[in-house]
N, C-alpha and C positions, 0 to 999 in steps of 0.2 A: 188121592192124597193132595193135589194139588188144588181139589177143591174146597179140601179142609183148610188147609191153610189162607186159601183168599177167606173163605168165607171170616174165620177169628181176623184176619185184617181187617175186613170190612166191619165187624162188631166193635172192635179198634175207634176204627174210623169212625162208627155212626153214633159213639159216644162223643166222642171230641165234638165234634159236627152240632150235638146236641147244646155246646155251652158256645160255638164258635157262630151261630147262624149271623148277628150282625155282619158281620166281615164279611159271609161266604157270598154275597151279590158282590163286593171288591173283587174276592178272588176269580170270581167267572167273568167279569168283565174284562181284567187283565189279561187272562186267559184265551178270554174271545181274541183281543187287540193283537197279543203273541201270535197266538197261532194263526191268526188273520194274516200278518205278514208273511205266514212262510207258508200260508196256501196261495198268496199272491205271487210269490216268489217261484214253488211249485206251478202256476198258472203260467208264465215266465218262459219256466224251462220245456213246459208244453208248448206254445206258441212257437217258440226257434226251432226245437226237433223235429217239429212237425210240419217243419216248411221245407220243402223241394229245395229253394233255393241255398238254405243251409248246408245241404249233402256236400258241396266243394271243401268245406272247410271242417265235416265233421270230424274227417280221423285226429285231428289236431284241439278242437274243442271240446269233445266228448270226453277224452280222458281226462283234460286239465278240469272241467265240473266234477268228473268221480273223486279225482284225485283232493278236492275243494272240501266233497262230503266225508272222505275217509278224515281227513285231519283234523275236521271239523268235531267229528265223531268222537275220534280218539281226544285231541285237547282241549276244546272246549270247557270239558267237566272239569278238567285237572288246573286250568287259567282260572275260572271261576271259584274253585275251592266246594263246586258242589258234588260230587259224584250219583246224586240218584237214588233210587231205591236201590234196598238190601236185601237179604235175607240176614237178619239177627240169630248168629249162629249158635250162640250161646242158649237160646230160647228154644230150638229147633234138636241140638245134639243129642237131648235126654229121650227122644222120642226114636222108636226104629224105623225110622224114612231110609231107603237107600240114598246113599251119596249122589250116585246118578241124577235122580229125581229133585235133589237140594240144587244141583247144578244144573238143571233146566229149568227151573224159574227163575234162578238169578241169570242166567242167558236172557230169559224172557223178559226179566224188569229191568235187565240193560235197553229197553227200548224207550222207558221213559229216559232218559240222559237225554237223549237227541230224537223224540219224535218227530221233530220240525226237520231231520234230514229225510226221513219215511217221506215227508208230505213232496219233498223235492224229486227224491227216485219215483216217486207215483207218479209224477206230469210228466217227467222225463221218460218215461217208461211210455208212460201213454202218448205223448207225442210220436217218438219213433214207430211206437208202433200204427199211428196213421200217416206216417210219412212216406208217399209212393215210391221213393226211392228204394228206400227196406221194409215198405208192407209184404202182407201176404200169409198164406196160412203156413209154410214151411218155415216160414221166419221170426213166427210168433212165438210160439214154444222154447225154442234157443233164445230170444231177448229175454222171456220173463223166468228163462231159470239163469243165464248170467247173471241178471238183476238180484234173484235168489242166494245164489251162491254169494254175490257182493257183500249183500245184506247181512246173511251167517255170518262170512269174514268180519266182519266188524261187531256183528254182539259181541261172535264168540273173544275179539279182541279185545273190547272192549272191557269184559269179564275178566278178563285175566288180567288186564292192566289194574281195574279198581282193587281186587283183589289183594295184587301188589304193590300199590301204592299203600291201602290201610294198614299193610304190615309196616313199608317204609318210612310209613310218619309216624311210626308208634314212638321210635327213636330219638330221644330228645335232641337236639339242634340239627338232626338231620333235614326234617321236615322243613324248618327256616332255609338250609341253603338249595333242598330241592327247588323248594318257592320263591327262591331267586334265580335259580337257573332257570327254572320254567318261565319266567316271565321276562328274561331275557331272550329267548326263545321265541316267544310270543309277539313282543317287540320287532324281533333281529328283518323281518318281511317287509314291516311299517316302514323301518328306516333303510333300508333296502331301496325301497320304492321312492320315498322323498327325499333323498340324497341322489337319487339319479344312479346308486353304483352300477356300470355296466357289470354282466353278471355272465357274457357271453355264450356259444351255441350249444355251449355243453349242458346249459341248466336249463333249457326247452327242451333237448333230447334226452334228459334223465327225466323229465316229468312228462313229456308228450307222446316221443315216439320210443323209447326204449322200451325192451320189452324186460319180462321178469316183473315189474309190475302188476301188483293187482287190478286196480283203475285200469291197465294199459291193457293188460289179459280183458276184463272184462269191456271193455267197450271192443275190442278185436273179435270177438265173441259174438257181439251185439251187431257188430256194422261186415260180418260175415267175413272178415279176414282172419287169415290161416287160424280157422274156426277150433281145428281138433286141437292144435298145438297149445294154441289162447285155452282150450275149456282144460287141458290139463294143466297147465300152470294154475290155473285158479282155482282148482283142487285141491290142488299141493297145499298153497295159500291159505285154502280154508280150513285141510286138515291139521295145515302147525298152527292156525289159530287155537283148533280145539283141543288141539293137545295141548299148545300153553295155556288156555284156561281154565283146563281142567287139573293140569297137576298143578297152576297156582290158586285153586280151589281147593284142592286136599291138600296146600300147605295151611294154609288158613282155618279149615278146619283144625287142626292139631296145634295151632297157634296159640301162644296166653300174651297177651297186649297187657297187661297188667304187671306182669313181671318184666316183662322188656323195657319196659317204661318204667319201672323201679328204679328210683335213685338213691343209692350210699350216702347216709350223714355223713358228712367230714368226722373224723375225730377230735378233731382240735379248730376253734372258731376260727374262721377266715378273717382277715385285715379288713377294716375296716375300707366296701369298695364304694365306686359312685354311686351307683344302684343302691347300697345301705341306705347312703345319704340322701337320695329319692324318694326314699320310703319312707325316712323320718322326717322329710321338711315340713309334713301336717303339723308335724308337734311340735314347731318354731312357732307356728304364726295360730295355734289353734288350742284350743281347751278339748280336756274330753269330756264328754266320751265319743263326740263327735272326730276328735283325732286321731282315735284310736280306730273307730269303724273306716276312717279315711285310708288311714296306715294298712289295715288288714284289706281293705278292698286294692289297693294298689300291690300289694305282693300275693294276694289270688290270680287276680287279672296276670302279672307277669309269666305266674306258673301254667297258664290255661294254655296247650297249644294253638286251640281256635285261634284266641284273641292275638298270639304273638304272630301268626301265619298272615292275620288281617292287616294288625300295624306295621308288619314288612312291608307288606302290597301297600301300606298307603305312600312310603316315601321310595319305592321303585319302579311297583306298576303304576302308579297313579304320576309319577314323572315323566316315564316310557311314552303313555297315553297320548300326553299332550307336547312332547319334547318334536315330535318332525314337525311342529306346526312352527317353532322357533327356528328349527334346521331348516326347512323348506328352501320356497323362493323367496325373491327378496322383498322388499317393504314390509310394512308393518300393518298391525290390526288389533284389533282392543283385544284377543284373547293372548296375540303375545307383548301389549303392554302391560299385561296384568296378568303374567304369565305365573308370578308366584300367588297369586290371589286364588287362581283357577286351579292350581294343584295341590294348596293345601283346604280349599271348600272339600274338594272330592275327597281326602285325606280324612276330611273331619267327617264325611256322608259315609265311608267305609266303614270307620270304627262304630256308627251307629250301630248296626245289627249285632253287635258283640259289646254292645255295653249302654249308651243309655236310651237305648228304643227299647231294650229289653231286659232293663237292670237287675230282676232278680233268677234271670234265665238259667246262669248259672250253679244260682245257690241253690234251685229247685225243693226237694223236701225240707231243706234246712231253713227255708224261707220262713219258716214257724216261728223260729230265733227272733226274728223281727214283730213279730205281737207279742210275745211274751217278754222280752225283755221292758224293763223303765225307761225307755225308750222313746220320744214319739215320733210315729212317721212320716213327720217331716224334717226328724234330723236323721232320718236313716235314708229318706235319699237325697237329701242335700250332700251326704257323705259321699254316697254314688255318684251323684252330679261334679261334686269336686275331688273324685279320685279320675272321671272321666275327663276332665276338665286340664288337669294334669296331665292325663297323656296324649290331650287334643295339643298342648304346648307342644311337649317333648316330640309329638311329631312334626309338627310345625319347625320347630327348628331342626333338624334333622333332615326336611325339606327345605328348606331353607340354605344348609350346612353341602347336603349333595350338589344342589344347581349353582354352587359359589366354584363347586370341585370340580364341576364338569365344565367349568368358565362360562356360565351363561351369563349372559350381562342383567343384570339388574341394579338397578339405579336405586342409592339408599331411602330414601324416599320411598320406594316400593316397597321394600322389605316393612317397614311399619304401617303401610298401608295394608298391606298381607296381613298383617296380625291384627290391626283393628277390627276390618272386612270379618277376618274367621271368628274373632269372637265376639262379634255382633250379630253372624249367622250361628255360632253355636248356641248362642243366649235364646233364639226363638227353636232350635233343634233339641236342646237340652228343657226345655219347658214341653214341647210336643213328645219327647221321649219319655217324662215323667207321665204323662197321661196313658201313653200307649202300655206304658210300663203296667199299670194298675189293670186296666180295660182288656188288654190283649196279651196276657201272660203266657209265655211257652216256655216248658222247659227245655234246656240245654247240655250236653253232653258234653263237656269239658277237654275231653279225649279224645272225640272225633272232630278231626280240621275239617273235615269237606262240609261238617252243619252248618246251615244257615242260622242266625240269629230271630231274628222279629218274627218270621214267617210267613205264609201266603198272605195271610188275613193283613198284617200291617206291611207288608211289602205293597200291597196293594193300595192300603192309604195314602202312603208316603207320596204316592202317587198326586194328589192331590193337595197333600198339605206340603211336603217336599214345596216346591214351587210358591207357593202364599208365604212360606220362610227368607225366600231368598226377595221376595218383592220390594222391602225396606231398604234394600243394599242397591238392586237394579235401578229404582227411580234415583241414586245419588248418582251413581254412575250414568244415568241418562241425565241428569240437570248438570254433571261436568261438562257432559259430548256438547247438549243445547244451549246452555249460558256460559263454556268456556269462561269458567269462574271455579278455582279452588276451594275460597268460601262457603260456597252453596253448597259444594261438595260434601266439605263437612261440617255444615248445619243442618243438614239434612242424617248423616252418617249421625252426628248428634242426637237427633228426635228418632232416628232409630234405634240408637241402643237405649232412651228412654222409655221409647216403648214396648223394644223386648224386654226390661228388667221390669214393667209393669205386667206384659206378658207373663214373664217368667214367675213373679210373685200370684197370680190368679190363678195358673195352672195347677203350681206347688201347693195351693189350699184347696184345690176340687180334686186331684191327685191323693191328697193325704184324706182327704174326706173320704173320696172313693172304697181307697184303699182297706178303711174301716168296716165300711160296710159291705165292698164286697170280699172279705176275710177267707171266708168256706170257699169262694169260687177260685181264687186265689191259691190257697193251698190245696183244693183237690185239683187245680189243671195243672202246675207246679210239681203236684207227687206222680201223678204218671208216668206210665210207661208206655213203650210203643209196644204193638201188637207185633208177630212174627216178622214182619218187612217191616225195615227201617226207612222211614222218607223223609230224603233231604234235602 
């Protein structure tokens, strides 16, 4: 059963693959670089375990790294907004698979979330296990099913957390305050650390030596202290993992996301709120039917939960990110003189994957509507460029609005500078996004938060064009630092934004050119569907 179903994935896949081959040397490369890290890292934790002279200090360092890879495990996917591969259960229920069976691949595709923690337990593992301290043939057996049992614990965790998150963000405005709390959360360690809070002996002896812990169970296991008592607790551990992931696996099987996420028409039209007012300001300053596509893509985009989960994180997480570099120590440095420049760029780079690197991601099959219509396509995404464009504002000031709340000092001056900077980076991002738009199409699920937008194939680009966007703004900022002249400054910031709107105008006519010709490839990557595993 389980081969049937990889195998329709893989047919899946080697369709896709068939229209995607430019991009896929991107995606192995990045892939190579990623995972290159966290075998070096793995390398790492081989070299220290496996040294003799470690052993003084292992019962205290060995848990605090488990404890590193469990959280890791667990939050990572949930900060990031990606969760990983699925099982699409919707595709899979009409079929007689035991339930069992559905919940041991999705156990098993919880190892793409966090493979790069596997590459970490492999060196660590293998270290100890040549470390003459706790080598030996009676010692080997016990480390590598501790290690085992660890491992379980956290699929099986892991599984039943995704599980229960895709139910809890099915919930309209739930999802937005989960995605602030998590990311206050995620924060709450960062600033922890660069604030100096003492945090006293009790929060080493809840993470290091206290038992009851899994991490703490299993390295007690590993480094042969009170062996039998550490391998039951981490039993225990393992069993209520799989019991919570298994009965919040058969909630979710019986689960409808569709009606849960049903919203009641008002009976009677609401007052006239700001948000109205947001959505009609196209048709102040704009003719249609260009205003009308404006209007209509600004009150999609607000309805999508992806996109509202992303433009949360641009003015929380993306503050959080950079705020201990402000709090720190003292003096100063160009990232926090320019400290609203650098939170609303990454602001402006988040909402990319949900809106103009992959503009018609969302419309998917209905992308049709856009060749048939008297339309042409280059006022159909000038409409996407400037419904994005609007809410590259709107979070800008917002960003803007929190760091005044949280009394960070910025100098007026900065603030307009901030806005200059971002829409002179968004002028060459919004010209590269129309391109990737046409050439790199993927559809998008509107419903699921933890999808990514652009995809492997232009995550991977970005990679390289990312960087060539920001180069027109870096030489202003490097002829401030060198000729200590405001002017240069911006006459330079000047010829940049005359070059990005030259930019932007060449892209916008080999984009709508594209766009023409490749039609077919366009609407049939756009109308798909994913194969039985959902990957995200």
């Amino acid at each position: 059963m389980i081969r049937a179903i990889l195998r329709a994935q893989w047919l899946s896949m080697r369709l896709r693959l068939d229209s995607r081959r430019r991009g896929a040397i991107f995606s192995v490369i990045t892939a190579v670089i990623w995972y290159g890290f966290w075998a070096a890292m793995g390398f790492m934790a081989y070299g220290f375990l496996s040294s003799a002279e470690a052993a003084p200090i292992m019962h205290r360092a060995l848990p605090s790294g488990l404890m590193f890879v469990c959280l890791y495990w667990q939050l990572a996917p949930i900060v990031s907004a990606s969760l990983g591969a699925s099982l699409d259960l919707k595709k899979l229920l009409v079929y007689p698979i035991p339930h069992r069976m559905l919940f041991t691949i999705e156990v098993l595709l919880r190892i793409t979330t966090c493979a790069e923690m596997l590459l970490i337990l492999t060196g660590a593992l293998a270290g100890l296990l040549r470390n003459p301290a706790y080598s030996g043939r009676a010692a080997a057996p016990r480390m590598i099913l501790a290690f085992a049992l660890f491992t379980a614990f956290n699929l099986l965790l892991s599984a039943g957390l995704r599980n229960l998150l895709e139910r809890l963000l099915t919930h309209k405005r739930l999802r937005e305050v989960f995605m602030l709390v998590m990311v206050l959360v995620a924060a709450l360690p960062q600033l922890i650390f660069m604030l100096k809070v003492p945090i006293g002996p009790w929060w080493r002896n809840a993470v290091e030596a206290a038992a009851f812990w899994p991490w703490t169970e299993t390295a007690h296991v590993v480094l042969g202290m009170r062996t039998l008592n550490a391998a039951v607790i981490l039993l225990v551990w393992t069993a209520a993992a799989f019991a919570f992931g298994r009965w919040q696996f058969e909630r979710s099987l019986h689960f409808d996301a569709q009606s849960t996420g049903a919203v009641v028409a008002p009976s009677k039209p609401s007052r006239r709120s700001v948000l109205e007012l947001f959505y009609r300001l196209p048709s102040l300053v704009l003719r249609d039917p260009v205003a009308g596509m404006v209007e209509k893509e600004l009150r999609a985009l607000s309805r999508t939960p992806r996109f509202r989960t992303v433009f949360i994180m641009g003015f929380s997480f993306g503050l959080l990110v950079w705020l201990p570099i402000v709090l720190g120590r003292g003096g100063s440095s160009v990232v926090e003189e320019n400290f609203l420049t650098v939170v609303s760029v990454y602001a402006l780079t988040l909402l990319g994957q949900v809106s103009y690197l992959n503009a018609f991601g969302f419309d998917r099959s209905a992308v049709q509507v856009y060749f048939s219509i008297p339309v042409s396509m280059r006022k159909s995404l000038t409409a996407k460029n400037l419904a994005a464009a609007l809410y590259i504002l709107a979070e800008m000031i917002l960003v803007t609005t929190v760091c005044l709340l949280v009394r960070i000092r910025i100098a007026p001056q900065k603030i307009g500078e901030a806005f200059l900077v971002t829409i002179i980076v968004g002028l060459y991002l919004l010209a590269i996004g129309n391109l990737s738009t046409v050439h790199f199409p993927r559809a998008m699920n509107p419903e699921r938060v933890s999808q990514g937008g652009a995809g492997s194939r232009f995550q991977s680009l970005i990679f390289v064009f990312y960087p060539l966007a920001l180069v027109p703004v870096f030489l202003a900022f490097w002829a401030r630092y060198v000729f200590s002249s405001e002017v240069i400054f911006y006459l330079i910031l000047a010829f940049a934004a005359v070059l990005g709107l030259v930019f932007y105008w060449i892209a916008m006519d080999s984009a709508a050119g594209a766009a023409v010709e490749r039609r077919e490839k366009i609407l049939m990557e756009l109308s798909r569907t994913e194969g039985p595993v959902a990957v995200e």
